[in-house]
N, C-alpha and C positions, 0 to 999 in steps of 0.2 A: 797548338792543341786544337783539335776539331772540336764545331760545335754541337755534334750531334753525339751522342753519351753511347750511341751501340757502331760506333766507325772507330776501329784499334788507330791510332797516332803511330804512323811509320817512321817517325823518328824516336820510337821508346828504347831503350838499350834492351838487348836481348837477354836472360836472365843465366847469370853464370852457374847455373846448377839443372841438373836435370835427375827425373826419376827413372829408373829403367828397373826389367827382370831380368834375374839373370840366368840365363838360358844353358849354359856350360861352364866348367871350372874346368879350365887347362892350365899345365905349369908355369907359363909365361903370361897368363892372367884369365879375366872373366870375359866370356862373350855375353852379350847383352840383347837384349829387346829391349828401345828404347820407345816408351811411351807414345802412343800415337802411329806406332812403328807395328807390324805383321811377322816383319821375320830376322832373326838375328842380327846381329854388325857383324862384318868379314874380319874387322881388329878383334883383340884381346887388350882390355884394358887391365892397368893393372891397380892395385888396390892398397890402401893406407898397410904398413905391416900389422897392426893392432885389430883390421875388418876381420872375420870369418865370416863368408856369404856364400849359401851353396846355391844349386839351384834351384830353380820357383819361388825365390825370395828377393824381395822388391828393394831395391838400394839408392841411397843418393849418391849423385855424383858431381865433381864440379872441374869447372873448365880449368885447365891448368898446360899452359905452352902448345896451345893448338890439339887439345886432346882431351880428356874425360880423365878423371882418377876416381876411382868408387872409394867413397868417406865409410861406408858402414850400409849395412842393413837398416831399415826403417819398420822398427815393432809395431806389430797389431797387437802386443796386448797392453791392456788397461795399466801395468804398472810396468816402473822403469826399474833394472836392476842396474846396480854399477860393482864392476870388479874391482 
């Protein structure tokens, strides 16, 4: 661990989940803007069967066999519904 509190520690694990928009909905899955990123992924990820995520809606996703799977959309509102 470094002693200086604002120098990031290069051996931290990298975080198995990421947030991204989602830019297009194609058959064979979602392309993405992934945070930090300007302009879509060339892949189509594909998504939990239970997500519905269209586009301009901000999703998590998590690293799974060398690739992303989108878990669900991430609500902006104040209350949680469950089906």
């Amino acid at each position: 661990m470094s002693e200086n509190l604002f120098v990031a520690d290069k051996n931290k694990a990298e975080s198995p989940f990421a947030i991204a928009k989602v830019d297009t909905v194609h058959d064979d899955g979602l392309q993405l803007i992934f945070y930090g990123e300007s302009a879509p992924s060339q892949m189509h990820y594909k998504m939990l069967q239970t997500c519905s995520a269209g586009p301009g809606e901000t999703v998590l996703c998590a690293k799974a066999s060398g690739t992303y799977v989108v878990l669900g959309p991430i609500s902006q509102s104040r209350f949680i519904r469950a089906d």
